[in-house]
C-alpha positions as CSV (number, residue, x, y, z in Angstrom):
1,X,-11.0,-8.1,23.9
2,X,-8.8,-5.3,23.1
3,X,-7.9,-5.0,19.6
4,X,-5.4,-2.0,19.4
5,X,-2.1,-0.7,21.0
6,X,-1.5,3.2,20.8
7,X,1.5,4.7,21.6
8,X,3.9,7.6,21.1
9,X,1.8,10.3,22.7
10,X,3.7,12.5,25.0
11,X,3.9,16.0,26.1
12,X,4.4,19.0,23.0
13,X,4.9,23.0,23.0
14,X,2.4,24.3,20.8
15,X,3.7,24.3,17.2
16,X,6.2,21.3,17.7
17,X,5.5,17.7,16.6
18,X,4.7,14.0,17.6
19,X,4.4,10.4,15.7
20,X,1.8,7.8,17.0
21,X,1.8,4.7,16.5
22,X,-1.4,2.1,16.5
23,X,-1.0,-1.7,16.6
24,X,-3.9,-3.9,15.5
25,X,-4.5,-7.8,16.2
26,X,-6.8,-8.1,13.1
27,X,-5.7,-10.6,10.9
28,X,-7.3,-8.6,8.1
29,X,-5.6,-5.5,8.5
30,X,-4.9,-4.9,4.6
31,X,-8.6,-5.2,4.0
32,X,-9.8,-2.6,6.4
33,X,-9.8,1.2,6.4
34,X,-8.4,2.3,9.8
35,X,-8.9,5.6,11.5
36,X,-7.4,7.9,14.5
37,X,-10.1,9.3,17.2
38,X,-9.6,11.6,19.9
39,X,-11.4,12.2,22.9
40,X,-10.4,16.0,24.5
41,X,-10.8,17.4,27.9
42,X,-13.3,18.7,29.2
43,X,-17.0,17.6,30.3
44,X,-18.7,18.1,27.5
45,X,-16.6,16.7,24.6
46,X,-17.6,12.6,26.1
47,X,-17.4,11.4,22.5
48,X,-14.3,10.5,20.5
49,X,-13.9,12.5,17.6
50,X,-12.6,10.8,14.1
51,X,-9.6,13.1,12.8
52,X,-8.6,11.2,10.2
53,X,-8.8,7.7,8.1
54,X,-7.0,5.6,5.8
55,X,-8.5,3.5,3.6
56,X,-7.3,-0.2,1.9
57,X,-6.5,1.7,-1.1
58,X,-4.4,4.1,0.3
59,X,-6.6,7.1,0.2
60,X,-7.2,9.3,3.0
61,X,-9.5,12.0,4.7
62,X,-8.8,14.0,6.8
63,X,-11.1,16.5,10.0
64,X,-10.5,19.6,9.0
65,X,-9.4,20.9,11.9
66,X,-6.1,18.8,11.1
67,X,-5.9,19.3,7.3
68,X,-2.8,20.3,6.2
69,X,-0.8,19.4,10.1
70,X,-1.5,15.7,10.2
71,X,-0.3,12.5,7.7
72,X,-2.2,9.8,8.6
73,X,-0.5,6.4,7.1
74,X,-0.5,2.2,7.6
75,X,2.1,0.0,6.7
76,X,0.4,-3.7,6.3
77,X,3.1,-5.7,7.0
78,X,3.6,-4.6,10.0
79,X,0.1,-4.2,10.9
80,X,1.0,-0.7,12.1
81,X,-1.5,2.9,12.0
82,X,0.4,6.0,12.5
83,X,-0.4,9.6,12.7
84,X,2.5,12.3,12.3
85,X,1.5,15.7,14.0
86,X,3.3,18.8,13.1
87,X,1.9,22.0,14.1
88,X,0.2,20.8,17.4
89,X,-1.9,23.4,18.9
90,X,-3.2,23.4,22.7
91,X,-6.6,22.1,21.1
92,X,-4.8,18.9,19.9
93,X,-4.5,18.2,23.8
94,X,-6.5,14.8,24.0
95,X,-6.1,11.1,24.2
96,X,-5.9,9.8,20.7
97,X,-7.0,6.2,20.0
98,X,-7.0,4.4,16.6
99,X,-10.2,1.9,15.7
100,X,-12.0,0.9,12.4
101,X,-11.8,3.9,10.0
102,X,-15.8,4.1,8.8
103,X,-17.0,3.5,12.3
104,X,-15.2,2.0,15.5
105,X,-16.1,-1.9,14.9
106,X,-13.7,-3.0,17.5
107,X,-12.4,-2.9,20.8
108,X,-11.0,0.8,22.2
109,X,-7.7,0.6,23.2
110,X,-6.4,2.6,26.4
111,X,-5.0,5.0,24.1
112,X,-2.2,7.6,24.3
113,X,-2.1,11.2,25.7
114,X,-1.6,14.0,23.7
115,X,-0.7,17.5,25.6
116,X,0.5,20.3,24.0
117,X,1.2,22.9,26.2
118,X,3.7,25.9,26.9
């Protein structure tokens, strides 16, 4: 079963931004830290890479190839992820999909395309 929606991707010129958006079906939502992954191009880059997290508490990490250009952020009652990108480079080009923040405990979602491009 799938446990997560993404959406909001689209198609960027380097150094502009985009908002994603992750839904969840967990009933728990409040209790869980929540993460976005991103799987780029390319043959060799098969696994999804974790670019940031948001914990139950609030508290957040961040890959640091993103530090400083992404906000990662949840709003509980809504059951809603998101992930503001300002900044994008041509490297951000990827599908980005949102799952457990510690390690992907549930479903993968289609996920939405990222391409930043000029």
């Amino acid at each position: 079963q799938v446990h997560f929606v993404e959406s909001g991707g689209g198609l960027v010129q380097p150094g502009g931004s985009l908002r994603l958006y992750c839904t969840t079906f967990e009933r728990a939502f409040s209790g869980y830290s929540l993460g976005w992954y991103r799987r780029a191009p390319g043959k060799q880059r098969e696994q999804r890479e974790r670019v940031a997290r948001i914990n139950a508490d609030g508290t957040t990490e961040y890959a640091d190839s993103v530090k400083g250009r992404f906000t990662i952020s949840r709003e509980n009652a809504e059951k809603t992820l998101y992930l503001q990108m300002d900044s994008l480079r041509p490297e951000g080009t990827a599908i980005y999909y949102c799952n457990g923040g510690v390690s992907p405990w549930g479903s993968w979602g289609r996920g939405t395309q990222v391409t930043v491009s000029s």
